[in-house]
C-alpha positions as CSV (number, residue, x, y, z in Angstrom):
1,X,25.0,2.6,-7.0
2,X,24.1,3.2,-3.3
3,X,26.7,1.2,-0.9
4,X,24.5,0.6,2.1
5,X,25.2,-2.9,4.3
6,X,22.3,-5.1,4.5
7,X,21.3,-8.9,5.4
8,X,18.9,-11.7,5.0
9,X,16.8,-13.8,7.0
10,X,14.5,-16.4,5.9
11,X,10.9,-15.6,7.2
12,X,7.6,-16.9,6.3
13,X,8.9,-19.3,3.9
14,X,10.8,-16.0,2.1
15,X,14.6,-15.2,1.5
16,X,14.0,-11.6,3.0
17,X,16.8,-9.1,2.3
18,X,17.0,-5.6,4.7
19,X,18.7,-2.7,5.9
20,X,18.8,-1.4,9.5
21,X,19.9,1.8,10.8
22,X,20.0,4.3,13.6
23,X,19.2,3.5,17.3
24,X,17.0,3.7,20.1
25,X,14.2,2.1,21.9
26,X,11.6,2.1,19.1
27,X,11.8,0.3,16.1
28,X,10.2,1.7,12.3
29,X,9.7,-0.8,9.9
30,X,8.8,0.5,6.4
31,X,6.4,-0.9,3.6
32,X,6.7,0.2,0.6
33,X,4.4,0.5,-2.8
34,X,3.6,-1.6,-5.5
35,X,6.7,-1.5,-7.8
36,X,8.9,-0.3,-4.9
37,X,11.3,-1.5,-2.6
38,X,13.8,-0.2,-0.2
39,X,15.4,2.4,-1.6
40,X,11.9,4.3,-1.8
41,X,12.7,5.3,2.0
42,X,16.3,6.4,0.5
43,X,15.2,10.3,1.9
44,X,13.4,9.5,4.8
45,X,15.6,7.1,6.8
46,X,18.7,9.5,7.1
47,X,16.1,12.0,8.8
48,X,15.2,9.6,11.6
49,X,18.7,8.3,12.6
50,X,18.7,10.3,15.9
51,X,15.4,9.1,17.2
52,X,14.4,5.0,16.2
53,X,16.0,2.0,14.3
54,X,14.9,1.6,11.3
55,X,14.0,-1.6,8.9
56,X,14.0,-1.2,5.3
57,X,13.4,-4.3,2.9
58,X,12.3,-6.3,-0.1
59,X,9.7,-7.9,-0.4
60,X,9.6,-11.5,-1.8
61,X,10.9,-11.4,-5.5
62,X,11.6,-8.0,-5.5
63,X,15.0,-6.5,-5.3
64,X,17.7,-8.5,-3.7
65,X,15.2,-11.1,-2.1
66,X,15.0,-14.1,-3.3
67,X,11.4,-15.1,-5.7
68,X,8.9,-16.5,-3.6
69,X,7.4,-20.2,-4.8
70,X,3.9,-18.6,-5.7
71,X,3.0,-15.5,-6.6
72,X,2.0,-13.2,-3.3
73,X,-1.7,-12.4,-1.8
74,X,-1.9,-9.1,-0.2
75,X,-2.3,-11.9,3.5
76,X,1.0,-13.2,2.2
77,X,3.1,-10.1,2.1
78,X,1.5,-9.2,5.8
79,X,2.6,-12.5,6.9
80,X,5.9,-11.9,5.8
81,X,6.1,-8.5,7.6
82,X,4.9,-10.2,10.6
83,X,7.3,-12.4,10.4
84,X,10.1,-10.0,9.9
85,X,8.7,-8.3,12.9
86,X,8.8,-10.6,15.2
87,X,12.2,-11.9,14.3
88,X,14.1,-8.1,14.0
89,X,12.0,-5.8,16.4
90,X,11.2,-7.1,19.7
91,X,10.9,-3.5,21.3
92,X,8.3,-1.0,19.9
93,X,6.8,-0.5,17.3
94,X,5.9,1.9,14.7
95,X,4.9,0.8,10.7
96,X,4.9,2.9,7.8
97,X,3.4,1.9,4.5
98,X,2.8,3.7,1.5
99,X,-0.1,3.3,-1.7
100,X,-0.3,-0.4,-1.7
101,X,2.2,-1.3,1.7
102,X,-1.3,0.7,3.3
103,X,-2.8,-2.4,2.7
104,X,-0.1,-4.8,4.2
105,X,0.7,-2.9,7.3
106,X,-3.3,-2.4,7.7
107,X,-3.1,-6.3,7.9
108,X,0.1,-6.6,9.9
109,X,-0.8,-4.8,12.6
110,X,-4.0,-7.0,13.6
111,X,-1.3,-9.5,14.6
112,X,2.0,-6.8,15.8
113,X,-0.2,-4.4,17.9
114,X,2.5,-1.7,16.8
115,X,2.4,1.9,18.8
116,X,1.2,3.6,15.9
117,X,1.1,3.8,11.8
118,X,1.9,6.3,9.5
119,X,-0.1,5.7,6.1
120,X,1.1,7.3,3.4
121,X,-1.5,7.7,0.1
122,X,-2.4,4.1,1.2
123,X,-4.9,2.8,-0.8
124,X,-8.6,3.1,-0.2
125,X,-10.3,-0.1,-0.8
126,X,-13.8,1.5,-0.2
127,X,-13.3,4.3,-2.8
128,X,-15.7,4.0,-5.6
129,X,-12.7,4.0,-7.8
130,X,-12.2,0.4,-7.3
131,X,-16.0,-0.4,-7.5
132,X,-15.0,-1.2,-11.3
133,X,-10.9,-1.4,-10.6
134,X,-10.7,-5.2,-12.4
135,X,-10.6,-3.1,-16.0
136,X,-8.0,-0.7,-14.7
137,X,-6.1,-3.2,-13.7
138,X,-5.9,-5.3,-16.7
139,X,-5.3,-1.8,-18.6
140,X,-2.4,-1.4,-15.8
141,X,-1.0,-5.1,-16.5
142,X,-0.7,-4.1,-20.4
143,X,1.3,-0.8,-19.3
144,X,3.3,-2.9,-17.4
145,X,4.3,-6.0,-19.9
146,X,5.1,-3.1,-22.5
147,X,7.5,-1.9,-20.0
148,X,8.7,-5.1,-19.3
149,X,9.3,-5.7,-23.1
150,X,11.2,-1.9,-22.6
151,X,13.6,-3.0,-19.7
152,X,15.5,-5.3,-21.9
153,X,16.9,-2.0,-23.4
154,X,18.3,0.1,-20.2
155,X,18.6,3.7,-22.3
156,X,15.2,3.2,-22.9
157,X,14.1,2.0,-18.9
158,X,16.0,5.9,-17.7
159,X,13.8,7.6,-20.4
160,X,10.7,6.2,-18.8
161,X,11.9,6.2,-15.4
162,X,13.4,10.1,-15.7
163,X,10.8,11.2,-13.2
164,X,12.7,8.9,-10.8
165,X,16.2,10.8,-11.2
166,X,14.6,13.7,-10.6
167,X,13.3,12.4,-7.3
168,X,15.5,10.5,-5.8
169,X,19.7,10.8,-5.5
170,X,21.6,9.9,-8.3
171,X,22.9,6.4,-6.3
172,X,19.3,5.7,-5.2
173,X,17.7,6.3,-9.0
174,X,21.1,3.7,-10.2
175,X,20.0,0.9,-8.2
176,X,16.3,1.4,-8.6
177,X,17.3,1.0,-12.5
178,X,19.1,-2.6,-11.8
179,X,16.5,-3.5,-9.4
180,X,12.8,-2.2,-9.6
181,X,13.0,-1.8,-13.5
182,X,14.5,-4.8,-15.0
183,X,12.4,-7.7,-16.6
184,X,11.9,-9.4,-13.5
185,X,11.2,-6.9,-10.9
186,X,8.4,-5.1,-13.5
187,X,7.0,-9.0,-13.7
188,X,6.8,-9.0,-10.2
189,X,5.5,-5.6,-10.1
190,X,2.1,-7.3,-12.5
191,X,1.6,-9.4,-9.6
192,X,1.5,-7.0,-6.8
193,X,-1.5,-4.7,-9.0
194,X,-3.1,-8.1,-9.2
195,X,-3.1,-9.0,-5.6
196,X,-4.3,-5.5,-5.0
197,X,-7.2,-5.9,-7.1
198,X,-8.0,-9.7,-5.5
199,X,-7.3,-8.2,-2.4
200,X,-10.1,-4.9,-2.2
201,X,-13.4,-7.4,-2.2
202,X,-11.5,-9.2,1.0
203,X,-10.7,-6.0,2.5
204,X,-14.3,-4.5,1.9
205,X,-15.8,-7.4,3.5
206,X,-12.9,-7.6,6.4
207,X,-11.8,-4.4,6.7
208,X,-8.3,-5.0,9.6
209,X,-8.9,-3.7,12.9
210,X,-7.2,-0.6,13.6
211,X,-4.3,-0.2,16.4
212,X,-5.4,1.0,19.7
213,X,-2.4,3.7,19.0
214,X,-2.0,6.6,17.3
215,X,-2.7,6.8,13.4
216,X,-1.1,9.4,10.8
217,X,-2.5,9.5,7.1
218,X,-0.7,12.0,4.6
219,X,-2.5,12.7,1.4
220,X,-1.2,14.0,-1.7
221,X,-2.9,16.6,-2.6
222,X,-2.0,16.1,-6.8
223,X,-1.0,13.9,-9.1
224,X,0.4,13.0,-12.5
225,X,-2.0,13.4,-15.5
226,X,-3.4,9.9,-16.1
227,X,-3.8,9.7,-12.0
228,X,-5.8,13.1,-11.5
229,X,-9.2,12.1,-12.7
230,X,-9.6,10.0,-9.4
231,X,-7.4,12.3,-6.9
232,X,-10.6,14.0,-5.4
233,X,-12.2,10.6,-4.5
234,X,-9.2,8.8,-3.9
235,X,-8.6,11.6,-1.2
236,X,-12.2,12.1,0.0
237,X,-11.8,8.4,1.3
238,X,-8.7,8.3,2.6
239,X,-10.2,10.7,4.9
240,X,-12.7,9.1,6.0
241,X,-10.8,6.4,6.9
242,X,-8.8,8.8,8.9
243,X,-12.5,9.6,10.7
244,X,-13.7,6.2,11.5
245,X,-10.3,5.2,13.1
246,X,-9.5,8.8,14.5
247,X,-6.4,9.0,12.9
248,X,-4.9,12.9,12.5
249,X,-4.8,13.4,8.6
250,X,-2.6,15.7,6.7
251,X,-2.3,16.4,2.9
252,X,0.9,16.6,1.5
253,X,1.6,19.0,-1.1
254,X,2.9,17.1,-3.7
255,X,2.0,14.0,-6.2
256,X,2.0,10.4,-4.8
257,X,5.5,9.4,-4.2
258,X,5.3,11.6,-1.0
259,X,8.6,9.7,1.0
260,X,10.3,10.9,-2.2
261,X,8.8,14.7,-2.3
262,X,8.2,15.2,1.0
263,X,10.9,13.2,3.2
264,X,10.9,15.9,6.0
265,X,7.1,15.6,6.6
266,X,7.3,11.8,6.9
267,X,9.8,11.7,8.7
268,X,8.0,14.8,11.2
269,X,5.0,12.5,11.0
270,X,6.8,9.2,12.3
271,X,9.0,11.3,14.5
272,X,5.7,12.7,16.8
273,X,4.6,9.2,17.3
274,X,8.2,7.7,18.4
275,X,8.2,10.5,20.8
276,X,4.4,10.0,22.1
């Protein structure tokens, strides 16, 4: 199990556990993805001790925060990040958020005005893909509620979560096991794919303004066998999101949990902007 200090603060309503680290004048708060929370940034974090502090948490009900009182809209977990913001990081500003935590940092940042974002495989709300995403979602709830059955039985959870180990260190993939896949976190986990699919109507009809400040979108380039079918249009509109906000876009040669794969290129990407 990973040893890193950490400590709460109640914000927004929320019993918000976090990690901070490394120094400077610029602060990096991280979001992560549905499922995920802050040991995804387990390989990135040591890379940037030298240039920004760093803010890595869980969100409400997952991890070592405490459950929220209602389930969480996508607005909810941005209000919480604001929150969080404005209490830990009075300096600037940069957010990362990756798949899903696109979303909530897209959201955030109409409020924080941060000096720049750093999107990684965030999701697309435009994408045709989510034109017809309510049936995928209920197919993804049923994946999920089997695993949750699963996680009762740990030998079972590190068969399915194998591609984990491979990814991450071994203390990192320990904790992940007593915290992201255990009954409760992968119940929490059915609530953050339903608040993305409540949330893509909202965020098609009021899309967040961008930053006035620099914007970085990596894009994984493949993706696991069940994922690939929508890879080229999930890509095709990430980019064009990079266009209409002029943010510098970058694919990332590897499948989608790129702070996992690719740690050196996220941290490269948040790196340029901390020094801009």
């Amino acid at each position: 199990m990973r040893d890193t200090p950490g400590r709460r603060m109640t914000v927004h309503g929320n019993d918000i556990y976090f990690e901070e680290a490394g120094g400077g004048g610029t602060w990096v708060v991280f979001e992560s993805g549905a499922g995920a929370g802050r040991t995804l940034w387990d390989r990135v974090v040591p890379l940037l001790r030298n240039d920004a502090r760093t803010v890595v948490y869980d969100r409400a009900g997952r991890g070592r925060s405490a459950a929220p009182a209602a389930p969480q809209s996508i607005d909810d977990m941005a209000a919480t990040l604001v929150a969080l913001v404005e209490a830990l990081a009075p300096d600037r500003l940069i957010l990362v958020g990756h798949s899903m935590g696109g979303l909530i940092v897209r959201r955030a940042a109409e409020t924080l005005s941060p000096a720049g974002l750093v999107l990684l495989d965030p999701t697309p709300e435009n994408a045709p893909t989510y034109d017809i995403w309510a049936p995928t979602a209920k197919k993804t709830d049923r994946i999920l509620a089997v695993q949750q059955a699963l996680s009762h039985y740990p030998p079972l959870m590190r068969l399915l979560t194998r591609s984990y180990g491979r990814k991450f260190p071994a203390d990192t993939y320990a904790t992940m096991l007593s915290e992201d896949f255990t009954p409760a976190d992968l119940a929490r986990t059915r609530h953050e794919i339903a608040a993305v699919a409540a949330a893509i109507d909202e965020f098609r009809s009021r899309p967040p303004q961008p930053p006035k400040s620099g914007i970085t979108v990596l894009s994984s380039t493949s993706a696991a066998r069940y994922q690939a079918r929508n890879l080229d249009t999930l890509r095709e509109y990430q980019r064009r999101y990079a266009e209409q906000v002029g943010a510098h876009f970058e694919d990332a040669d590897c499948q989608h949990i790129i702070p996992a794969e690719q740690p050196e290129q996220v941290a490269a990407a948040i790196a340029r902007l901390v020094n801009s």
